[in-house]
C-alpha positions in Angstrom: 50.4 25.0 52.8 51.9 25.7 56.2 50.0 23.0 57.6 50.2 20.3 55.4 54.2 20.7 55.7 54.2 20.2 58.8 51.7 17.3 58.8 54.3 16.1 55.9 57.6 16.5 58.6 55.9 15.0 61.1 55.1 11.7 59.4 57.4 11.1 56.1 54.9 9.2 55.1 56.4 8.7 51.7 59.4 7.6 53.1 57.6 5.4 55.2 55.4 3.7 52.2 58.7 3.4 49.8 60.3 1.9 52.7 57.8 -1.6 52.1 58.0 -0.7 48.5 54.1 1.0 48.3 55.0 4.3 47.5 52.1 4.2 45.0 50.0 5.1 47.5 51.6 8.0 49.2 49.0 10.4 47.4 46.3 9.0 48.6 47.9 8.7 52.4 48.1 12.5 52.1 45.0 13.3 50.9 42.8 11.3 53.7 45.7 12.4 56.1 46.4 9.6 58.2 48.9 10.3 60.8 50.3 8.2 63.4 46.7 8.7 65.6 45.1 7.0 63.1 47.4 4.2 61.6 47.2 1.5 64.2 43.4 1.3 63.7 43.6 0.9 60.0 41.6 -2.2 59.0 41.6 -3.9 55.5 38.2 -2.1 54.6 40.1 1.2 55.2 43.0 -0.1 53.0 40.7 -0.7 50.3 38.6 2.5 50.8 42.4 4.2 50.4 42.7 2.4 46.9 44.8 -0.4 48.0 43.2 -2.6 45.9 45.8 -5.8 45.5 45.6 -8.1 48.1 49.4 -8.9 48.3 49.8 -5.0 49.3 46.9 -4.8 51.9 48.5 -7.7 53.5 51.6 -6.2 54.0 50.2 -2.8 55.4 48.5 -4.6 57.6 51.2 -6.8 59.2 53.3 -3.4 59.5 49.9 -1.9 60.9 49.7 -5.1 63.3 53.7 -4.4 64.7 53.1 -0.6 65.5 49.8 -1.9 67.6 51.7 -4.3 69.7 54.5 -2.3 70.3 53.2 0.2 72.1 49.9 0.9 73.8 49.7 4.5 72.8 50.1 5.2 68.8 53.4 4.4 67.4 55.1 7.5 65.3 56.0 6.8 61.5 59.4 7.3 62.4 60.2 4.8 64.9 57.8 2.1 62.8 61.2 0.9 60.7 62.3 0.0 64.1 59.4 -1.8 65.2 59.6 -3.5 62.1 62.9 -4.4 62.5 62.4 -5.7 65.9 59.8 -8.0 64.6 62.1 -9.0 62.1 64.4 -10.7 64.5 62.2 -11.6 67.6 59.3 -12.9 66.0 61.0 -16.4 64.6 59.9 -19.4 66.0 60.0 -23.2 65.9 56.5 -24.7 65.2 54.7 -27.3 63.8 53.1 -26.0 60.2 51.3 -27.3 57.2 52.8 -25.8 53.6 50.7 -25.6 50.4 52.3 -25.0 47.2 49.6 -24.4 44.5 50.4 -24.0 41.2 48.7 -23.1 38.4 48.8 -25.7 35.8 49.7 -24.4 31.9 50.6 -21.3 32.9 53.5 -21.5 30.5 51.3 -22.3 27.6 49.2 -19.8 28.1 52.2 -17.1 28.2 52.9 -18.0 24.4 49.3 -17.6 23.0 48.0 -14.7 25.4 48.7 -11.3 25.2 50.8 -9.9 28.3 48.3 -7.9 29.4 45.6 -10.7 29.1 47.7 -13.2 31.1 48.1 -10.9 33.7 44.3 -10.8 34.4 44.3 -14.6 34.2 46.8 -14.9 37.0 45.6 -11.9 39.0 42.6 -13.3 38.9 43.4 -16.6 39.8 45.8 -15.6 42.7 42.8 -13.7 44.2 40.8 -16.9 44.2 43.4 -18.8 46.2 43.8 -15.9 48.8 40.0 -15.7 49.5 39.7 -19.3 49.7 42.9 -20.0 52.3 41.6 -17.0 54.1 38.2 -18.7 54.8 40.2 -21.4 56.1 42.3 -18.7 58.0 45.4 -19.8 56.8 48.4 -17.5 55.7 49.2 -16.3 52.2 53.3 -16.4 52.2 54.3 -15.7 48.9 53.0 -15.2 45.7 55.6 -16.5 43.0 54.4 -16.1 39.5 52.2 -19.0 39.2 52.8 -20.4 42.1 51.3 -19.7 45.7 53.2 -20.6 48.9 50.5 -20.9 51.9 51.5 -21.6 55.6 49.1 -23.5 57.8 49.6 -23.3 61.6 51.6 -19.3 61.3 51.0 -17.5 62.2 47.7 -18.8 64.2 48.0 -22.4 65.5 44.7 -25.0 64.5 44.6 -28.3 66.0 43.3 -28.8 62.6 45.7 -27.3 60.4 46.2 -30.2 58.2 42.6 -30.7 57.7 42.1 -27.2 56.7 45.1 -27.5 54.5 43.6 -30.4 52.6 40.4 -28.9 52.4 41.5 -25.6 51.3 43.2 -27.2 48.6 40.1 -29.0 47.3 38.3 -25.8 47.5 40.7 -24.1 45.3 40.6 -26.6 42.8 36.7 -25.4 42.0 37.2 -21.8 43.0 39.7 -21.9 40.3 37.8 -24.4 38.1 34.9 -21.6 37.7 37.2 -18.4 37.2 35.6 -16.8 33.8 38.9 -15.2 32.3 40.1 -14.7 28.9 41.7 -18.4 28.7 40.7 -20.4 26.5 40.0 -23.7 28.7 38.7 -23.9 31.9 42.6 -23.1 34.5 43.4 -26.0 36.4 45.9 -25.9 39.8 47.6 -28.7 41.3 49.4 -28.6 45.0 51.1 -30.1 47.7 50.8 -30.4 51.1 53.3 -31.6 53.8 53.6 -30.7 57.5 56.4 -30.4 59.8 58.2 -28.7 62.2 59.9 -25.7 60.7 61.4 -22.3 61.8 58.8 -19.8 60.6 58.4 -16.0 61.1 61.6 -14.0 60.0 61.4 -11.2 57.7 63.1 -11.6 54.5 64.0 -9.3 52.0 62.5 -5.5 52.0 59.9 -3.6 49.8 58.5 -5.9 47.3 60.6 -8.7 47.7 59.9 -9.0 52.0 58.2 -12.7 53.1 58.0 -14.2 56.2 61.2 -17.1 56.0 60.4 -20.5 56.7 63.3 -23.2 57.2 63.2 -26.6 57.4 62.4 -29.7 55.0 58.5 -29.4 55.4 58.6 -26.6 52.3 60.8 -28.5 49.9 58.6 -31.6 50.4 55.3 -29.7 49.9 56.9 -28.4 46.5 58.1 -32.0 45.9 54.4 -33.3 46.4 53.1 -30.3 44.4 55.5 -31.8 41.7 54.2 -35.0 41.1 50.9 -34.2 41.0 48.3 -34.4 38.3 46.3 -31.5 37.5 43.3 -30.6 39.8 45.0 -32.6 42.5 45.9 -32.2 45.8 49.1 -34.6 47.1 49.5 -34.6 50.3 53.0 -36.2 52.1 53.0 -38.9 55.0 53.4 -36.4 58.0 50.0 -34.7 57.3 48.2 -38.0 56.2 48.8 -39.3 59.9 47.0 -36.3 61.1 43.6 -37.2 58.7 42.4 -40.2 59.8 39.6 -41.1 57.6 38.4 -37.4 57.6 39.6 -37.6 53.6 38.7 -40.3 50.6 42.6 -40.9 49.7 43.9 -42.5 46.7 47.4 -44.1 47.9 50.2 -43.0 44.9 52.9 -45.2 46.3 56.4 -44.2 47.4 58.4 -41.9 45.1 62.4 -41.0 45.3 62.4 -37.0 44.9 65.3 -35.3 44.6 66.8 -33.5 47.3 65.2 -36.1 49.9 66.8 -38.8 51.6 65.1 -42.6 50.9 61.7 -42.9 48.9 58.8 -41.0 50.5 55.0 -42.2 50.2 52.5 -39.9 49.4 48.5 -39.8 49.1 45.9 -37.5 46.5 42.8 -36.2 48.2 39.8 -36.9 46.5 36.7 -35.5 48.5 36.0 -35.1 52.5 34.4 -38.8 53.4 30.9 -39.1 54.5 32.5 -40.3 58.5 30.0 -39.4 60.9 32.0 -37.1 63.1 35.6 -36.1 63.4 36.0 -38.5 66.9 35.5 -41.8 64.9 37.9 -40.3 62.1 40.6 -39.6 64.0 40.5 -42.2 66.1 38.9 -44.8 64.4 38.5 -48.2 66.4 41.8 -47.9 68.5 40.3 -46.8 71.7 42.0 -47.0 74.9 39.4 -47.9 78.0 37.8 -45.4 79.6 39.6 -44.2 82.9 38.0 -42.5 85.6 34.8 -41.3 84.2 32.9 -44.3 85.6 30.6 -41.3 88.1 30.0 -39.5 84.6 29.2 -42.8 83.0 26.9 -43.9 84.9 24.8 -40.6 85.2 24.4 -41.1 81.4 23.2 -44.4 81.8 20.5 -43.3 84.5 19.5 -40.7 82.8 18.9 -43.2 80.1 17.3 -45.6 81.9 14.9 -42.7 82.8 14.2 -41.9 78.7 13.5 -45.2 78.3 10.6 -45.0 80.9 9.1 -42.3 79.1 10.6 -39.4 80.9 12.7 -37.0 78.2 16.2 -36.5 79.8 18.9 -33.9 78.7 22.0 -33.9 79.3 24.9 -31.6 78.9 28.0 -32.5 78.8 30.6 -29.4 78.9 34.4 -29.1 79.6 37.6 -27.9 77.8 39.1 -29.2 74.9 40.8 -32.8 75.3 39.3 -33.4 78.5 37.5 -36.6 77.4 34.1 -35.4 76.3 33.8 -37.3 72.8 35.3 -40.5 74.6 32.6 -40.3 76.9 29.7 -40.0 74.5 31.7 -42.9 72.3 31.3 -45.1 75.6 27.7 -44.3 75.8 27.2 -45.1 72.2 28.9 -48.6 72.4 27.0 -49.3 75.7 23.7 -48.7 73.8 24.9 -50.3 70.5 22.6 -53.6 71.5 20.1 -51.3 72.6 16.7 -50.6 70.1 16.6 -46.5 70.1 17.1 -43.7 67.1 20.3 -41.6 67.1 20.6 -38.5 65.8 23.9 -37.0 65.7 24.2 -33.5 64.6 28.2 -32.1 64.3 29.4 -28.3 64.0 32.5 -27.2 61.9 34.7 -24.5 61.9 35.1 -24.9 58.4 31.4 -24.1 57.9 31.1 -20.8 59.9 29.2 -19.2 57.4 26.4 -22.2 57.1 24.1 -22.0 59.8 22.1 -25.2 58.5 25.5 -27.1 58.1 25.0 -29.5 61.2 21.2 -29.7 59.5 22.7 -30.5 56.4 25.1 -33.5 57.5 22.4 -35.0 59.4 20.3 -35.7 56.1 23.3 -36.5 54.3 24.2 -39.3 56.3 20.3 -40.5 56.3 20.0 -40.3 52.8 23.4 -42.2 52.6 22.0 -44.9 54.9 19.2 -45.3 53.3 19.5 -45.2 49.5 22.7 -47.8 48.6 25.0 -46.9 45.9 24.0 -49.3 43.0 20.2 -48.3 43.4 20.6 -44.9 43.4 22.9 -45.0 40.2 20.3 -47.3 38.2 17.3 -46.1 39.4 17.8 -42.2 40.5 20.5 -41.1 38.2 18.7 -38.8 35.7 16.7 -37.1 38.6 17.6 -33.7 39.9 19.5 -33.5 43.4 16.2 -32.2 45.4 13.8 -34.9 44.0 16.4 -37.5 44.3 16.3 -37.6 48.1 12.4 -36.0 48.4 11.2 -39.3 50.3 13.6 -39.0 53.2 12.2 -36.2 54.4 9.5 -36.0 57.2 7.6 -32.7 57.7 4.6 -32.3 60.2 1.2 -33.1 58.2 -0.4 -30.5 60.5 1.3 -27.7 59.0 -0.1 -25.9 55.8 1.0 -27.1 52.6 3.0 -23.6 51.9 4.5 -23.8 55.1 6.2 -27.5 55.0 9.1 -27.5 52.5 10.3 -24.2 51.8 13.2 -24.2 54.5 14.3 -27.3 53.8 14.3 -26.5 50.0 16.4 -24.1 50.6 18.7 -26.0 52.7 19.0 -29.2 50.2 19.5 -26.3 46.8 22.2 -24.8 48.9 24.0 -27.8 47.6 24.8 -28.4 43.8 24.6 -31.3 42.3 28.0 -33.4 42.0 29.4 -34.5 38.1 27.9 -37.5 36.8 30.7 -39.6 38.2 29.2 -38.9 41.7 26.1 -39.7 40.4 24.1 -41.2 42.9 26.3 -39.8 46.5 25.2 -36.3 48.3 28.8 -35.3 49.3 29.9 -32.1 50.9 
């Protein structure tokens, strides 16, 4: 008894926990005693292991836990952590560039007068869960949680120099993720949002316990809610400022310009329909508006020997390596237009951050923009319509004859079934 006092002196951690408005877990603090040794190194699967089990909470222990590691390089004691926390609370503010989200959850009110409490809970739970795990695979930042509502930074508090691509493709994620929740509603839910970006002031704590968020201030948040306003369901609107920052990397329906209230002069706005079949992000996001090329006539013209030397049967390889921005893409553009008149086979295979967990994904666009080449639009919907996604594009693919029969397909079986096949109104398209 003796020791656990002590162990109880030393820490408070029930003061602590109360203090972010967790004191629910204080048992189970005490039981697996974690002291201020052991704290700093708490990760999300310890969190959950301790019986944190809402997502909202684990978050919050674990930007506390994040302050107490920076602060100090040996562990930080439970009772200077309020002033760590504190000190975050007014040095961490800064002035960035940052894509919002609002996502909303469509009906919610309707479904409040025909549900039980208890029921609707689940529905909501359930769906906010879907919407963190999916914005977390796109690593951005669950803000708030507001009812039905969801308010998602991002670009905070780690900087993309894709942010409002992974915004936009979040969004359309969530829109399925949602789509296929099984809960005790009785239709399918449905979530609409918005997305703006902007420069903003992002980073203060606000509030304490239950009610703490990390403030943002500017007019990027009121426009994100504005777009999420006019939005149909299973939509995602997206403002001006983060179209410019697309491209052509998005199929976008153009809504026209809208007066919205609390915004000076009508503002235009766009709804994402599905990522476009471009070829690579370069040509999206820069489309035909090239600039010359400017000293990289020695690297140009290594790529054209080495060319030269592929063409008289000798296979050449060539890496071309440097850090981001440098001119790398430009180059290879160059190369590309150069050889445009040119009879030879290009194959062009692209990587994505977004697709981390698909090791076949560069695999995957490759045939997808062969089978797209190859099979127009109008035959595939008259002729190939009723046939299932895998025999649809069977006669584009080329396998060695040498190898076995059992030994040919089943790889790339399993890479073409690793995508579903789209609603009928896609009919005849292999999209991503």
């Amino acid at each position: 008894m003796q020791r656990e006092a002590n162990w109880g002196a030393a820490m408070d951690v029930g003061v602590w926990l109360r203090g972010l408005g967790l004191g629910q877990y204080e048992a189970a603090f005490r039981e697996n005693k974690i002291d201020d040794t052991v704290l700093p190194s708490l990760t999300a699967e310890d969190l959950k292991d301790l019986g944190v089990g809402f997502v909202g909470d684990r978050r919050k222990l674990l930007d506390v836990i994040a302050v107490l590691r920076v602060e100090a390089s040996e562990p930080t004691r439970l009772s200077d952590a309020s002033l760590a926390t504190d000190k975050a609370a007014k040095d961490t503010a800064e002035r960035r560039q940052v894509t919002v989200m609002f996502s909303d959850l469509v009906g919610s009110t309707a479904l409040s007068t025909h549900m039980d409490p208890e029921d609707l809970r689940e529905v909501i739970s359930a769906y906010q869960k879907s919407v963190a795990e999916t914005v977390r695979r796109f690593d951005g930042f669950v803000a708030k949680y507001m009812g039905d509502g969801v308010l998602i930074y991002f670009g905070y508090p780690h900087s993309h120099e894709d942010d409002a691509e992974r915004a936009v493709r979040a969004g359309l994620d969530i829109i399925g993720a949602v789509a296929r929740l099984e809960t005790r509603a009785p239709e399918p839910l449905k979530v609409r949002a918005g997305i703006a970006t902007g420069l903003v002031v992002v980073g203060d704590l606000i509030g304490s316990g239950d009610a703490q968020e990390r403030g943002i201030v500017g007019e990027t948040p009121n426009l994100a809610a504005r777009m999420q306003g006019i939005a149909e369901p299973n939509r995602v609107v997206i403002a001006e400022s983060a179209r410019r920052l697309l491209g052509t990397l998005f199929e976008l329906e153009d809504l026209g310009s809208h007066s919205l209230k609390g915004l000076a002069g009508p503002v235009r706005a766009w709804a994402a329909i599905r990522p476009s079949t471009v070829e690579g992000r370069f040509e999206a996001l820069h489309g035909q508006g090239l600039t010359a090329l400017v000293g990289r006539e020695e690297e140009f013209e290594i790529l054209l020997r080495r060319w030269q030397r592929a063409r008289g049967g000798e296979g050449q390889v060539v890496l071309v390596s440097g850090e981001a921005g440098i001119g790398k893409s430009r180059l290879t553009a160059a190369l590309l237009e150069r050889l445009a008149g040119e009879p030879h086979t290009r194959l062009r295979y692209f990587c994505s951050p977004q697709h981390t967990d698909s090791s076949f994904y560069p695999i995957i666009g490759q045939l997808e923009r062969a089978a797209a080449s190859r099979i127009g639009m109008t035959h595939a919907r008259s002729s190939t319509s009723s046939m299932p996604c895998s025999r649809r594009f069977r006669p584009q693919i080329r396998m060695p004859h040498s190898l076995p029969n059992c030994c040919r397909f089943p790889t790339m079986a399993a890479i073409l079934h690793s995508r579903s096949c789209r609603s009928s109104a896609d009919r005849g398209r292999w999209k991503p």
